[in-house]
C-alpha positions in Angstrom: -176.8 -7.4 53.6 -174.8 -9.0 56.7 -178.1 -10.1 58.2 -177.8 -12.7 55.4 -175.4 -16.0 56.6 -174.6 -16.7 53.4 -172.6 -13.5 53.6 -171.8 -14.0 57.0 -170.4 -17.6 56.2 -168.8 -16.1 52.6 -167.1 -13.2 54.8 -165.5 -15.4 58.1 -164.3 -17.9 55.2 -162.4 -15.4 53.6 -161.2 -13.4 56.3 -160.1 -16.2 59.2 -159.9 -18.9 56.2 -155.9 -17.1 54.9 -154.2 -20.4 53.7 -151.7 -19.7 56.3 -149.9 -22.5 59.1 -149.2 -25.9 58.1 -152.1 -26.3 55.8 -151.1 -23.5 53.4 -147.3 -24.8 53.8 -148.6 -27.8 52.5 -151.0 -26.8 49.9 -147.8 -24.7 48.1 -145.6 -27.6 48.6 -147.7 -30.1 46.7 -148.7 -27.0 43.7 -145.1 -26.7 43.4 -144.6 -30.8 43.5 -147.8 -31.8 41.2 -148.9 -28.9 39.9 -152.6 -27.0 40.5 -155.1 -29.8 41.1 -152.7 -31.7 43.8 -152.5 -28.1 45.4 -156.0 -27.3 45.2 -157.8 -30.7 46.5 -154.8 -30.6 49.5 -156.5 -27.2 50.7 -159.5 -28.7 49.8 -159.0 -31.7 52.2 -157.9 -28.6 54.6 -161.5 -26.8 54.0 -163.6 -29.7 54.7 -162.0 -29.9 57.9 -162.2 -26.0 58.7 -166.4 -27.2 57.7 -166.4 -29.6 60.5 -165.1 -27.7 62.8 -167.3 -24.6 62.0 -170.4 -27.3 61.5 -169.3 -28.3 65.5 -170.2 -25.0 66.3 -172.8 -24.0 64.2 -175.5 -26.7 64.1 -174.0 -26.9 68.3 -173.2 -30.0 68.2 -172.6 -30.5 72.0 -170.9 -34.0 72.3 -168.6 -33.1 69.8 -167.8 -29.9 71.5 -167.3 -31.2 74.7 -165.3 -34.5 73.6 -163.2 -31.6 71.9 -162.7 -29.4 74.7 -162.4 -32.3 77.2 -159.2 -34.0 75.3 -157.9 -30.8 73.4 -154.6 -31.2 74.6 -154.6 -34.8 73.9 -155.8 -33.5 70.3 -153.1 -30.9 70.4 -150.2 -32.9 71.9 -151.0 -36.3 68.5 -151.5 -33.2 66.2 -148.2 -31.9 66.7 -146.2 -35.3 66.7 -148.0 -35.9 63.4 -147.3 -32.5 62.1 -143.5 -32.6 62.9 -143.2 -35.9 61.2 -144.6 -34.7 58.2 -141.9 -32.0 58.3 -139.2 -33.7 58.4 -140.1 -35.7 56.2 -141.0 -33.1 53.2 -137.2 -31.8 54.3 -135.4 -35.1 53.0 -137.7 -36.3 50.8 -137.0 -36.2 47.4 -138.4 -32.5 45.7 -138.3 -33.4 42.1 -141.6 -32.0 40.0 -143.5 -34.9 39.4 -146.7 -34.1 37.0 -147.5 -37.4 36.0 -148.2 -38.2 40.0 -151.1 -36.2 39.7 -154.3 -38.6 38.7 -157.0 -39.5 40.8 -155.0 -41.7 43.1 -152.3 -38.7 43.9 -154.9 -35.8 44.0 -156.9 -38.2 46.5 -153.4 -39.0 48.6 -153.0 -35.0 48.9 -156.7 -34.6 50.5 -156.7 -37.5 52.6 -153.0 -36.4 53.9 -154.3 -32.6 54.2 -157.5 -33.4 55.7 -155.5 -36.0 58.3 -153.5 -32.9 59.5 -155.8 -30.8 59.6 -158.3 -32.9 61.8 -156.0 -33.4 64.4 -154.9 -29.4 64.5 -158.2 -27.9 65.6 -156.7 -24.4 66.1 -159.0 -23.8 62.9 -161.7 -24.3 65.5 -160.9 -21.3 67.9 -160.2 -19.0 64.9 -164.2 -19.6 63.5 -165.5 -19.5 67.4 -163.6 -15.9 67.1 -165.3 -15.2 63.7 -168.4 -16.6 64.2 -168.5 -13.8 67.6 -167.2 -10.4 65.6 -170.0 -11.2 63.0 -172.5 -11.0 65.5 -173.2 -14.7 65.7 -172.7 -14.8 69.9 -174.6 -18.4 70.4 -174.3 -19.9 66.8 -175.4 -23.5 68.7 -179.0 -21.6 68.5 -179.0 -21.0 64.6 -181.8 -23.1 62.8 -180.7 -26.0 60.4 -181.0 -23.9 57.4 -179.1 -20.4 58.9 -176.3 -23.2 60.4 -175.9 -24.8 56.7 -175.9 -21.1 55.4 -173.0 -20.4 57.1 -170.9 -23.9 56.9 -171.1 -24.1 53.4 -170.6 -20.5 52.4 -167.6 -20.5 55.1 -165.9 -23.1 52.8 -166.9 -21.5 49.6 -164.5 -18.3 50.9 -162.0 -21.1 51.7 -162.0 -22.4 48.4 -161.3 -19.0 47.0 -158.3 -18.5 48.9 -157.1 -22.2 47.5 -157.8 -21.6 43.8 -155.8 -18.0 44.3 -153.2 -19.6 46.2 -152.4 -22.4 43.5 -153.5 -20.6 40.5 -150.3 -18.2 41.8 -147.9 -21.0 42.9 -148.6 -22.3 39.0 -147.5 -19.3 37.3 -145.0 -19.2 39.7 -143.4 -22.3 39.6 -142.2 -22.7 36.0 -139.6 -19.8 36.9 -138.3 -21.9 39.8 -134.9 -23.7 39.7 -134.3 -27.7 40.8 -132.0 -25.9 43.6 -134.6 -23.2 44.5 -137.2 -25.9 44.5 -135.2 -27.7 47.1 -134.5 -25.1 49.3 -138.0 -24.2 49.7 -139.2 -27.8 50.6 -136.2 -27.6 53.3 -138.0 -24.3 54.6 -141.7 -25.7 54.0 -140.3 -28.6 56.2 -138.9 -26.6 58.9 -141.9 -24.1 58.8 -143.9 -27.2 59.0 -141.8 -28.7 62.2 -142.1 -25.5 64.0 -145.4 -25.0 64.1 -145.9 -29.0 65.3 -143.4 -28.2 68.1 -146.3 -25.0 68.7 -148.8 -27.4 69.4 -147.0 -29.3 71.4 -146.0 -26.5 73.6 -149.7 -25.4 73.6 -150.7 -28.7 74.6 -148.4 -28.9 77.2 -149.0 -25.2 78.3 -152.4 -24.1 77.4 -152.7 -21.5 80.3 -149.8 -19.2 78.4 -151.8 -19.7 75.1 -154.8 -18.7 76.9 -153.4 -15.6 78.5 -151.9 -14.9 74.6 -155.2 -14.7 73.4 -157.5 -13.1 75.6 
């Protein structure tokens, strides 16, 4: 059955694909702001960019690897400016519940903001090379067109399932949170949020140490 990459894909999605980091931060923030859509199409703006990064490896798409590998720290360094910005501001912006924000135009807001961060955070990237290696998929740059979809799409299907947990939980959650409680935990989203910017900025600026973490 794991010779299948449809199962492969399914598998690595689920496992490496834990809405954990800034983009699970700020799927539960906007669940808790706007409800389940706004939380769901924010981790969905988070999967598509977990696809192209996956896709970079899978269908080995070479310039794109080595553009991203020549100017990671660059990547790294913009990513976590961005990603302490948005911190601080989720800690003093205003955390009222707001339904009625979420139509088309505020679900769309949530993905594009999502998928910005996301983008320019490519850890995602390292996590799927890791993946891609314990499920016996060594040179995934030598995968055929369809094995390479196989394996992008299903990796965002098992994304998707983590999302649709996470908010479905967050929802059922959230009508027994307080207007204080709610505040408190955008303050702690936000810090969350700041710290692991400042992470990426450290990792940019010190990519040895990370290195020496990991292997």
């Amino acid at each position: 059955m794991l010779e299948s990459y449809i199962i492969k894909g399914l598998l690595i999605g689920i496992i490496f694909g834990i809405p954990a980091g800034v983009s699970g931060t700020i799927t539960i923030q906007k669940t808790l702001e706007r409800g389940f859509w706004s939380g769901f199409f924010t981790g969905m703006g988070a999967t598509v960019s977990d696809m192209f990064y996956a896709s970079v490896g899978a269908f080995g798409i070479h310039l794109i690897a080595d553009f991203l590998n020549a100017h990671m720290r660059v990547i790294q360094g913009v990513g976590g400016i961005v990603i302490i910005t948005y911190g601080i501001y989720t800690m003093i912006k205003s955390s009222t519940v707001n339904e009625k924000v979420a139509n088309a135009t505020g679900i769309l807001s949530c993905f594009l903001v999502a998928l910005g961060i996301a983008i320019v955070n490519p850890a995602s990237m390292l996590a799927y090379m890791i993946g891609f290696t314990l499920f016996g998929i060594a040179d995934a740059g030598l995968l055929t067109l369809t094995q390479a979809t196989e394996l992008v799409v299903s990796l965002g299907m098992g994304t998707v399932l983590w999302w649709i947990l996470m908010c479905g939980l967050v929802t059922l959650l959230k009508n027994h949170i307080t207007e204080k409680t709610n505040h408190t935990l955008h303050v702690i989203f936000g810090i969350i949020t700041v710290t692991l910017g400042v992470v990426c900025i450290i990792r940019s600026l010190f990519p040895a140490f990370f290195d020496s973490l990991i292997s």
